[in-house]
C-alpha positions as CSV (number, residue, x, y, z in Angstrom):
1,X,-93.7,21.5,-52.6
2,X,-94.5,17.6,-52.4
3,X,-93.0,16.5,-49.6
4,X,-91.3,12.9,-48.6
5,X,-92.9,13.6,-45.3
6,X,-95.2,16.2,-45.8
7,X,-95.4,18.2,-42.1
8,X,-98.7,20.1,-43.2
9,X,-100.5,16.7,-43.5
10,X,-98.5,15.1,-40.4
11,X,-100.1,18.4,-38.0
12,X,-103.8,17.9,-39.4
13,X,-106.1,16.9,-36.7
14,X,-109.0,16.2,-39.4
15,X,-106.6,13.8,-41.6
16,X,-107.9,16.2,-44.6
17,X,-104.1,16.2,-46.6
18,X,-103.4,13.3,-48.7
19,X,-100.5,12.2,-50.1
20,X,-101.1,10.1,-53.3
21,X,-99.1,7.0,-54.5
22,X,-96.7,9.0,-56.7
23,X,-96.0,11.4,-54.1
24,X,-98.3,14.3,-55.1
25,X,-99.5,16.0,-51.6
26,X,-103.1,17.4,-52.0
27,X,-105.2,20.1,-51.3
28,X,-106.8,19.3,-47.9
29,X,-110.0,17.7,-48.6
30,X,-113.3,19.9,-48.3
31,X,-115.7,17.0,-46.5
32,X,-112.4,16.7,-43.8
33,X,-111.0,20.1,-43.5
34,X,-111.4,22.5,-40.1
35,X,-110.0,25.4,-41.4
36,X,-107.5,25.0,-38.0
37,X,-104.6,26.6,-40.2
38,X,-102.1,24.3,-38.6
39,X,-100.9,22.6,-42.0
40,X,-100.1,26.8,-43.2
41,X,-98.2,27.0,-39.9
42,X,-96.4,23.9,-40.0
43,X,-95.6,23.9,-43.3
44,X,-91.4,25.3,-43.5
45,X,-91.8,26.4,-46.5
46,X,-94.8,28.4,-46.3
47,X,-96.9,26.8,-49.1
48,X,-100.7,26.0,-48.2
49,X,-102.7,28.7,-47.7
50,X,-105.8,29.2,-46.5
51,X,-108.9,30.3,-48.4
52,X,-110.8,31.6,-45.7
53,X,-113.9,32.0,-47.8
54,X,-114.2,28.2,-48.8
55,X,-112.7,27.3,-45.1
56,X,-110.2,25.5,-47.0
57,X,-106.5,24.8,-47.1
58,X,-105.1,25.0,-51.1
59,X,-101.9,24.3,-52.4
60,X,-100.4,23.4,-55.6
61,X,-101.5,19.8,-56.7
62,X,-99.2,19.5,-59.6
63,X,-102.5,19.9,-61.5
64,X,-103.3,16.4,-60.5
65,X,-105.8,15.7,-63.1
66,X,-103.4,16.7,-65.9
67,X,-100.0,15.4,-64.5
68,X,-101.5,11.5,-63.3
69,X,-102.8,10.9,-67.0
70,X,-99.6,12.1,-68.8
71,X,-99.9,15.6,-68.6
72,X,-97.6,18.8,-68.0
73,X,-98.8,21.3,-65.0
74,X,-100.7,24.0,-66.6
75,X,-98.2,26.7,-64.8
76,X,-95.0,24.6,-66.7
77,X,-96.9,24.1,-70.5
78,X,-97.4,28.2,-70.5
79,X,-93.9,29.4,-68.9
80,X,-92.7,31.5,-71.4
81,X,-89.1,31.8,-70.3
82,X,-89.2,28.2,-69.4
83,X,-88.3,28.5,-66.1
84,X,-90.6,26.0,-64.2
85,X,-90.5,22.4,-65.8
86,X,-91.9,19.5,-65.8
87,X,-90.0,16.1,-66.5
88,X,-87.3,13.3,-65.8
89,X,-84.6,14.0,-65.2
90,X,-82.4,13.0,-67.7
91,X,-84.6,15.9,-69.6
92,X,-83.5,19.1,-67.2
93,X,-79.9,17.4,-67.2
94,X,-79.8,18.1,-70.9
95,X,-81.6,21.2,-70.9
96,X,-79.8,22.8,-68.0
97,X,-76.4,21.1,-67.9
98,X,-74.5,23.9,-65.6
99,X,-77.4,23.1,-62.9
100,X,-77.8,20.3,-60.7
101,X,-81.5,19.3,-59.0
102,X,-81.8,19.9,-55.3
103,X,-84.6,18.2,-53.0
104,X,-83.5,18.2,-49.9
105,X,-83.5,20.9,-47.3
106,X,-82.3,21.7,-43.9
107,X,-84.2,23.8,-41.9
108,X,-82.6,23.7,-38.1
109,X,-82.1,20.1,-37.4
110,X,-85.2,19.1,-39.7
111,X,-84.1,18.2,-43.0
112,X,-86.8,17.7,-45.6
113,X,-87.1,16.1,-48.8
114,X,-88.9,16.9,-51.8
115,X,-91.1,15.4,-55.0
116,X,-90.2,18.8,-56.2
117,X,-86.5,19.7,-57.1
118,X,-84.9,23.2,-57.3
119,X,-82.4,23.8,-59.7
120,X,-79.2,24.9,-58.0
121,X,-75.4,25.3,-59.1
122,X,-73.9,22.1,-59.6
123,X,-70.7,23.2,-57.4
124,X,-69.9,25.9,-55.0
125,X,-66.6,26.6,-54.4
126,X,-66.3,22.8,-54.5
127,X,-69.4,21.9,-52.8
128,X,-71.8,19.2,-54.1
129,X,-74.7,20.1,-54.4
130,X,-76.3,18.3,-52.0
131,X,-74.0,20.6,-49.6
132,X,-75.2,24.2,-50.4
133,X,-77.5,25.8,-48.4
134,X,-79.8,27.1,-50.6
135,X,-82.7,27.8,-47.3
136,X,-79.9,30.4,-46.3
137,X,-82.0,33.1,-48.2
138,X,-84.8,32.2,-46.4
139,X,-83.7,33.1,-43.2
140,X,-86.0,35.5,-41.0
141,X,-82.3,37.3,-39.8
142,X,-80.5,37.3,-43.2
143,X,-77.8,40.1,-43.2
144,X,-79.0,43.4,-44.7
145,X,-77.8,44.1,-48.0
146,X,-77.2,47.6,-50.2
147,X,-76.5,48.5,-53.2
148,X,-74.7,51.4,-54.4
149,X,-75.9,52.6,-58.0
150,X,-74.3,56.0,-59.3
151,X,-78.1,57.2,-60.7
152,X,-79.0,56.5,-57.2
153,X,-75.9,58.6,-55.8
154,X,-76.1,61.3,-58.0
155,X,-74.2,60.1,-61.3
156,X,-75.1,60.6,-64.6
């Protein structure tokens, strides 16, 4: 995620996240970076990790040096099934017209917004889009579900 805000960077104590002028949040910066881990707690959606063996905080970049000089993110130019993306958004509108981009979260009374959008239902039972709560899933104490399946039971 590239966050408006971005909490990982607003918790480090060394100043080692940057956010750059299109709204890309780095990788913490070696020469700054403690390894104190707070940005991987802060962080609500659990994106940086740490790489203990470099004493480092990583996270997605967008593939910076690709994406600020016109380029697609590697992880979007090779996804077969086309599933991540990269473009304006005219250009998902018409490639996924039943959908409707999503960038802002609520998580408690925090609500967060995003570089990055998720593609979501355009309604719900009447509900813009901006209205579903899509971090429902994420939950620690989401109701258990089961599923019946007649192999499962038996059936043949």
């Amino acid at each position: 995620m590239h966050c408006d805000s971005p909490t990982c960077a607003e918790v480090c104590p060394a100043d080692a996240i940057k956010r750059s002028e299109d709204g890309v949040v780095q990788s913490a910066r070696k020469p700054r970076c403690i390894a104190c881990n707070n940005c991987v707690l802060a962080c609500p959606f659990g994106v940086p990790k740490m790489q203990v063996e470099f004493e480092l905080m990583m996270k997605c970049d967008m593939c910076y040096d690709r994406s600020s000089v016109g380029l697609k993110p590697m992880c979007a130019s090779v996804c077969p099934s086309q599933a991540l993306f990269f473009g304006t958004r005219e250009e998902i509108e018409a490639l996924r017209p039943q959908a409707a981009p999503i960038d802002r979260f609520q998580f408690g009374n925090q609500t967060i917004t995003t570089k990055v959008k998720m593609m979501g239902p355009k309604s719900v039972a009447g509900q813009r889009p901006e209205h579903i709560d899509v971090t429902a899933a994420m939950e620690e104490h989401a109701p258990p579900r089961s599923v019946s399946l007649g192999v499962l039971n038996g059936a043949r």
